[in-house]
C-alpha positions as CSV (number, residue, x, y, z in Angstrom):
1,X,0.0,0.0,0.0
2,X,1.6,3.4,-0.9
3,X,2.0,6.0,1.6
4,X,-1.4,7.9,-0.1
5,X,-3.5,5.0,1.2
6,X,-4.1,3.2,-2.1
7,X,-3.3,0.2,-2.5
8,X,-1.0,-0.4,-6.0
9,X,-1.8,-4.0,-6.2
10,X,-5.8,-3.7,-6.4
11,X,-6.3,-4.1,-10.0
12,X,-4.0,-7.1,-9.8
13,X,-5.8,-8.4,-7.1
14,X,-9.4,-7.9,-8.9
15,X,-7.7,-9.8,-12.0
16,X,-6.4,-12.5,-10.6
17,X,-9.9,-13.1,-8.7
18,X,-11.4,-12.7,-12.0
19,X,-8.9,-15.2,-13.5
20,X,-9.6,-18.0,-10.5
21,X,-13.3,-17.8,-10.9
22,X,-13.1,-18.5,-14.5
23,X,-10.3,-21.6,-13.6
24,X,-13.1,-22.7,-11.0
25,X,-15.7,-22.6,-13.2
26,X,-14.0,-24.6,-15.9
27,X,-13.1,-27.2,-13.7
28,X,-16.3,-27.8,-12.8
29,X,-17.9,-27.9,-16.1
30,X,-15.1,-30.7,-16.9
31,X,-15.7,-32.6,-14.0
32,X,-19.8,-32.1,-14.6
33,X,-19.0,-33.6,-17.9
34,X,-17.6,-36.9,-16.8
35,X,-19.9,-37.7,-14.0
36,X,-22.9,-36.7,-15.9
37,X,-22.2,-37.2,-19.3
38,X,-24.8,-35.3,-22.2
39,X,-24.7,-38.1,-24.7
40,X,-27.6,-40.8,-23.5
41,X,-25.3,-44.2,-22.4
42,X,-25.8,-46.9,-25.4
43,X,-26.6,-49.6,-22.2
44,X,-29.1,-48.6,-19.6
45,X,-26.6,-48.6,-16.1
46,X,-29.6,-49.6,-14.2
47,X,-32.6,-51.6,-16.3
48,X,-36.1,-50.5,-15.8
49,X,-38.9,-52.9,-17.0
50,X,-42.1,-52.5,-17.6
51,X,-41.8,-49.3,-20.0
52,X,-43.0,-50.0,-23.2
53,X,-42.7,-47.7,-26.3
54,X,-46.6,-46.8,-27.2
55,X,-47.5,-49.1,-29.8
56,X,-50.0,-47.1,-32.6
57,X,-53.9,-48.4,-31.8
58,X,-54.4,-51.4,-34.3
59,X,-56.6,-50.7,-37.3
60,X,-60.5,-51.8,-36.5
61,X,-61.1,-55.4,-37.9
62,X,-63.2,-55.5,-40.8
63,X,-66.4,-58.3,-41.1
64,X,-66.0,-61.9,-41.4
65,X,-65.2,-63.5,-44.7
66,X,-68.4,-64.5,-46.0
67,X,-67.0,-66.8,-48.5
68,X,-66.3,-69.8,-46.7
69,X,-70.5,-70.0,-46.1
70,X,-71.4,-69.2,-49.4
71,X,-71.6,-73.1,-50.7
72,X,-73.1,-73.8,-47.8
73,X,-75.5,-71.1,-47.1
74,X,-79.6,-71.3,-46.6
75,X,-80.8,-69.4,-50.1
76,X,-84.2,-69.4,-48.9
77,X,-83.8,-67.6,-45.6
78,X,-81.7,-65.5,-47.4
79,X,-84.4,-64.9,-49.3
80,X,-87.0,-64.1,-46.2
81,X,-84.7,-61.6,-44.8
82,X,-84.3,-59.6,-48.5
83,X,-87.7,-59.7,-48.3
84,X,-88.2,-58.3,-45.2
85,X,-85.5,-56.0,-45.0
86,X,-85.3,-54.6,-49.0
87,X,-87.9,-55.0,-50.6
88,X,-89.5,-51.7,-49.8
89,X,-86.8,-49.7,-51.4
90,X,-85.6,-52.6,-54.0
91,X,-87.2,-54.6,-56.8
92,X,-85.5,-57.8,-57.3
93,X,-87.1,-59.1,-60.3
94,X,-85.7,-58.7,-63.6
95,X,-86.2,-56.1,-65.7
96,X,-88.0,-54.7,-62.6
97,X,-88.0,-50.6,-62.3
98,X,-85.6,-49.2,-59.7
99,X,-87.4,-47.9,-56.3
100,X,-85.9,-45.5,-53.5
101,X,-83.1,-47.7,-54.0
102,X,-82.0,-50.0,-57.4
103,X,-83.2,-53.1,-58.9
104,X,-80.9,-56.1,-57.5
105,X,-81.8,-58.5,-60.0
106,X,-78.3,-59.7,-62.0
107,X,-76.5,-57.5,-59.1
108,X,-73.8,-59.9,-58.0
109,X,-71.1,-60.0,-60.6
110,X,-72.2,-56.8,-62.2
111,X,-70.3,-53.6,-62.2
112,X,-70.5,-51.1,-59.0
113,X,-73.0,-48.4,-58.5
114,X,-73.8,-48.4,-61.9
115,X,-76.6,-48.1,-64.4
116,X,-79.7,-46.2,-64.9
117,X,-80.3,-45.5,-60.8
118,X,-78.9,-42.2,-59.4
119,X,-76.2,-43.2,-57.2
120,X,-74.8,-40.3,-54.7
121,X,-71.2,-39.1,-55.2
122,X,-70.4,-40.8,-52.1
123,X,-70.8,-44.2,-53.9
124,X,-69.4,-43.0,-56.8
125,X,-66.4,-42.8,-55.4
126,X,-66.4,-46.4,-54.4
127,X,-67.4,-47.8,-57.8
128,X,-64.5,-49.7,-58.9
129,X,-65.0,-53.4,-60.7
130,X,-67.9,-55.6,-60.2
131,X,-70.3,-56.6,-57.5
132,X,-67.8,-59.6,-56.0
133,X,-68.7,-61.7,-52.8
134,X,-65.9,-59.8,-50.7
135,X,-66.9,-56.1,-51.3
136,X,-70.7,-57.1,-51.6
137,X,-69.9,-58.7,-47.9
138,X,-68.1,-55.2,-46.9
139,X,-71.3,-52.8,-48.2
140,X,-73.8,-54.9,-46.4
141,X,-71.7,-55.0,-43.2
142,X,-71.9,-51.5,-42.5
143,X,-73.0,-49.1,-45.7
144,X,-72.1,-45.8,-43.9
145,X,-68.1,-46.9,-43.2
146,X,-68.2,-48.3,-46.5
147,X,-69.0,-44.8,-48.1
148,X,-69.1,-42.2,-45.7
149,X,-72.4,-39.7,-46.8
150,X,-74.2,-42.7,-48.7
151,X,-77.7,-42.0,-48.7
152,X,-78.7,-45.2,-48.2
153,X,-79.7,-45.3,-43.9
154,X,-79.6,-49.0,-43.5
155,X,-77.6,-50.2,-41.1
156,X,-76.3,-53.3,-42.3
157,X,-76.0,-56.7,-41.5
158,X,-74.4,-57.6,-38.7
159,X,-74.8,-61.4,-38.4
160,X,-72.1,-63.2,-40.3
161,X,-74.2,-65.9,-41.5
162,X,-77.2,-63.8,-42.3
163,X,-75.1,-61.5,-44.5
164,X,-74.0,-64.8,-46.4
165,X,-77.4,-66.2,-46.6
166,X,-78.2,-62.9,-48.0
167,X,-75.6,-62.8,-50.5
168,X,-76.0,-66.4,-51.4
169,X,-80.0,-65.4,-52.3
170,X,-78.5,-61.8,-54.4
171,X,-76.5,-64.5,-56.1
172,X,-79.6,-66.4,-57.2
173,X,-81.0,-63.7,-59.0
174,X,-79.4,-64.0,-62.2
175,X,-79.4,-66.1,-65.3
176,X,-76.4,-67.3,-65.0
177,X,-75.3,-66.9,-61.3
178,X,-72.0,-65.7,-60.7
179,X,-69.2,-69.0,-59.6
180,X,-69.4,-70.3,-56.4
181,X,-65.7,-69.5,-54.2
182,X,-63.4,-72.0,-55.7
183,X,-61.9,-74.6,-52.9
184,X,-58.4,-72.1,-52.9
185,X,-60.4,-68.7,-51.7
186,X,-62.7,-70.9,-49.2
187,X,-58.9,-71.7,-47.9
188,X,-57.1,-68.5,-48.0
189,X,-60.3,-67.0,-46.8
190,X,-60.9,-69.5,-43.6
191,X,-57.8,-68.1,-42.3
192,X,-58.2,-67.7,-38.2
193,X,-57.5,-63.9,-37.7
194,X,-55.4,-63.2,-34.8
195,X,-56.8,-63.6,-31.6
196,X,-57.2,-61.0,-29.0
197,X,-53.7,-60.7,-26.3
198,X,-54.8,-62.5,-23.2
199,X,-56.3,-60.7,-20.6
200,X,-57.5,-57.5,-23.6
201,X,-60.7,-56.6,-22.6
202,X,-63.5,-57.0,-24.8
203,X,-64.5,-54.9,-27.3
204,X,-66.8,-52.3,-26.7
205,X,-66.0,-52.7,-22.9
206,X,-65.0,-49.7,-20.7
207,X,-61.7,-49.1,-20.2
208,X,-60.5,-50.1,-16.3
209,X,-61.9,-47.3,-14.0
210,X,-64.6,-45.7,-16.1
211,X,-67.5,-44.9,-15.1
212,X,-70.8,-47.0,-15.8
213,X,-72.9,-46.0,-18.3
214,X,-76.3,-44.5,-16.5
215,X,-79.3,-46.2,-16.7
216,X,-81.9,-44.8,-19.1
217,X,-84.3,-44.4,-16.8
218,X,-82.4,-41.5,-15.4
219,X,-82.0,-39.9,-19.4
220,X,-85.8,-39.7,-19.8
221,X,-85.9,-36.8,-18.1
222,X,-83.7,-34.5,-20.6
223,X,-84.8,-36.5,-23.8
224,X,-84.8,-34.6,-26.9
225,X,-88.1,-35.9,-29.1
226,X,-87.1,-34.1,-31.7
227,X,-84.1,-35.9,-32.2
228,X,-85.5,-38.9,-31.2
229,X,-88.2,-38.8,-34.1
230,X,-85.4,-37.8,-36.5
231,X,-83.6,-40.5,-36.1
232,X,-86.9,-43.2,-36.4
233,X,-87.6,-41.5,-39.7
234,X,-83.8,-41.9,-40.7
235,X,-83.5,-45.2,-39.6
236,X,-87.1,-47.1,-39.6
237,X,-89.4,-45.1,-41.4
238,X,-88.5,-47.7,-44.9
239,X,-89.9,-50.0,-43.0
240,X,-92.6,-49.1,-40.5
241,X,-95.2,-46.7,-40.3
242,X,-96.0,-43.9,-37.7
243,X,-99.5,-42.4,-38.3
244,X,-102.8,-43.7,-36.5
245,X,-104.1,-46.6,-38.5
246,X,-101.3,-46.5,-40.4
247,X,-101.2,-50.1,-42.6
248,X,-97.8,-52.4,-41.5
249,X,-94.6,-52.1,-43.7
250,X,-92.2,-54.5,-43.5
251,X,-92.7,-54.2,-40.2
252,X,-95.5,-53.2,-37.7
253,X,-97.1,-49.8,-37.7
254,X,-95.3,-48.2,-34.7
255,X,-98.2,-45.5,-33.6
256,X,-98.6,-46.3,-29.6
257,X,-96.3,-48.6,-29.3
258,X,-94.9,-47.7,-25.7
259,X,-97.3,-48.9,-23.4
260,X,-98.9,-51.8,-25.9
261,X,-98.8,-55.4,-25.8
262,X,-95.7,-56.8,-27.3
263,X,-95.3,-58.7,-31.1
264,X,-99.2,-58.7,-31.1
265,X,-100.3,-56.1,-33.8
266,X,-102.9,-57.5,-36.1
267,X,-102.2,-58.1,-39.4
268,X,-98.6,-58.3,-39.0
269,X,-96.8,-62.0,-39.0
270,X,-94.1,-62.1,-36.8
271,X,-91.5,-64.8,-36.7
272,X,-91.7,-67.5,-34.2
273,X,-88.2,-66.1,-32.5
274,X,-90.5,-62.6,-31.1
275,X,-93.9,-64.5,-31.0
276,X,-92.4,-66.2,-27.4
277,X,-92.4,-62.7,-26.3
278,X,-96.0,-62.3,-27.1
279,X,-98.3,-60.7,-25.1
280,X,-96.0,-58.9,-22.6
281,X,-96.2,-54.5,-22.1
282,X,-93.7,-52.5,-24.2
283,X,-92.7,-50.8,-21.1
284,X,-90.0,-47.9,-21.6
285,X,-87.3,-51.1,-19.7
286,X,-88.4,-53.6,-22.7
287,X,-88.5,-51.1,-25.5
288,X,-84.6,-49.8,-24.6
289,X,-83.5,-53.6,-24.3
290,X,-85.4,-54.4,-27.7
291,X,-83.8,-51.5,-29.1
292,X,-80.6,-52.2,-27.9
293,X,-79.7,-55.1,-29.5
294,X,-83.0,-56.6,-31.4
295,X,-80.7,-60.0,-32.0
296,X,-79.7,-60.0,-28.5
297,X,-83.2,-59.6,-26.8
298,X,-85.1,-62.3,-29.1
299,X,-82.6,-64.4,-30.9
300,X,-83.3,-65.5,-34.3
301,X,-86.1,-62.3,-35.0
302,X,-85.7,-61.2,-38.9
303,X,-85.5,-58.0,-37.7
304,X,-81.4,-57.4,-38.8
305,X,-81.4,-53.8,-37.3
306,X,-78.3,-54.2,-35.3
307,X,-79.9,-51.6,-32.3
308,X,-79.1,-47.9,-30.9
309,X,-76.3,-48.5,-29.1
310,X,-76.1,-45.0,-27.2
311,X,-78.1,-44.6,-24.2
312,X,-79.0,-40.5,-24.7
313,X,-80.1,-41.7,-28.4
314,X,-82.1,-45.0,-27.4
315,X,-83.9,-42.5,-24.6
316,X,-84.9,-39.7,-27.6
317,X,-86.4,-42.5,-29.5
318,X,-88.1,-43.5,-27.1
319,X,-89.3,-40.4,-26.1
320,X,-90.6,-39.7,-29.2
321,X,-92.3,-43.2,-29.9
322,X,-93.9,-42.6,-26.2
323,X,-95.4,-39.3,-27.5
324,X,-96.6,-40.7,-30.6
325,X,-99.7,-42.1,-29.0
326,X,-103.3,-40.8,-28.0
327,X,-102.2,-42.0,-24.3
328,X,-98.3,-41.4,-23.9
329,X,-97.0,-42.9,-20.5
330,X,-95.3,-41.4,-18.0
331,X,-91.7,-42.0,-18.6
332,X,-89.3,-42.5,-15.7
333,X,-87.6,-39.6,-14.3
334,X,-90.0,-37.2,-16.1
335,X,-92.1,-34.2,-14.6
């Protein structure tokens, strides 16, 4: 320090501060570097199990292959269930005139969404070769995933065997029927498809820890009959009717149905599967469980309307079939 006070060696002493900080600070970084290295290890050090890369959700499974049951299928019911089901929108005679939908006569083996009918641009888009067993099998499965904005409403055939029955009939209905699957696409086709991993759950079922569906009883009371009644005219008005007195369809008049007795309209025939349900109430309980899943509630009914499926929808159609009456009930839940 000089004899002013100052002290002469300050700016050296700030520098070499300056100059250890720095050293310290590089030292560290190096030894940061070696115990925790930034390039990931090629070997885990310590294993962990049970961490699984996310596997992309497997593509839905298509329908059945009808062709093994062609050979083998019942023409005749196929037969009874076009009848039932079609035949208000399609002729199926030859030569016959097209209705809401086309004439099927001479339709299996012929080319796709073609001739004089007025097919939507939705179908349009699908038409590509001829009518063959597997993408006849695919359009009756599920017309609306088939061509998305088709304005044909059914909802397909959901029964494996009835779709072949079906399709085995459509086949009858030419001249010269298309060939029957030769022995090699019965075998390539009777493939088993891969079966579920053990322990998947179902499909359809919740996943773990969801929360149950809620009964319908408790949806009655927020209803929406208008939507209800839109989707009954969507998806049943080709073949029921909805006005008092109204004659049967292909099936039953439906005016007052809620509250009547069950499969016991006169003048309609019902198959023997619904006729041991006879005489029961079409309470708002047995009209959801019907709807539901038709198949399901009285197997082996021609009806092949695969159900409504969602509980807020099944509750608006009821709803609306409930107020479609001279004496609606009082549904559950409701003021």
């Amino acid at each position: 320090m000089s004899s002013s006070g100052k002290d002469t060696l300050l700016i050296n002493k700030i520098m070499a501060g300056i100059l250890t900080a720095g050293l310290v600070f590089w030292c560290a970084n190096r030894i940061a570097g070696i115990v925790v290295p930034d390039e990931a290890p090629k070997v885990a050090a310590i294993p962990i199990t049970g961490l699984q890369t996310a596997a992309p959700p497997a593509a839905p499974a298509g329908p059945a292959s009808i062709i093994p049951l062609i050979a083998t299928a019942d023409v005749a019911k196929g037969a009874a269930f076009v009848q039932q089901q079609c035949s208000a929108c399609h002729t199926l005679t030859s030569g016959g005139a097209n209705g809401l939908g086309p004439n099927l006569y001479g339709v299996m083996g012929s080319p796709m969404f073609a001739g004089s009918f007025s097919y939507s641009s939705a179908v349009k888009a699908k038409a590509s070769g001829n009518w063959t067993y597997d993408n006849m099998n695919l359009w009756l499965t599920d017309p609306q995933t088939y061509a998305p904005g088709t304005a044909m409403s059914y909802a397909g055939i959901k029964n494996t065997q009835t779709r072949a029955d079906a399709i085995a009939y459509l086949r009858s209905l030419a001249a010269t029927p298309i060939p029957l699957p030769t022995p090699a696409e019965v075998q390539a086709a009777s493939a088993a498809p891969a079966s579920a991993p053990a322990g998947a759950a179902p499909a359809g079922a919740p996943p773990p820890g969801a929360a149950a569906a809620p009964s319908i009883d408790t949806l009655f009371a927020t209803a929406d009959i208008s939507k209800g009644q839109a989707l009954v005219q969507q998806q049943c008005a080709a073949c029921h009717s909805f006005t008092k007195g109204g004659a049967a369809g292909v099936g039953p008049n439906l005016y007052g149905i809620v509250g009547a007795k069950m499969f016991s309209q006169t003048g309609f025939t019902y198959s023997a599967a619904v006729k041991s349900k006879a005489g029961g109430t079409w309470t708002p309980d047995t009209m959801s469980a019907w709807l539901q899943n038709p198949a399901g509630f009285a197997p082996g009914t021609m009806m092949g309307y695969p159900g409504v499926k969602n509980d807020a929808s099944r509750a608006n159609v009821i709803a609306y079939l409930n107020s479609n009456s001279d004496k609606p009930l009082k549904l559950p839940g409701t003021k």
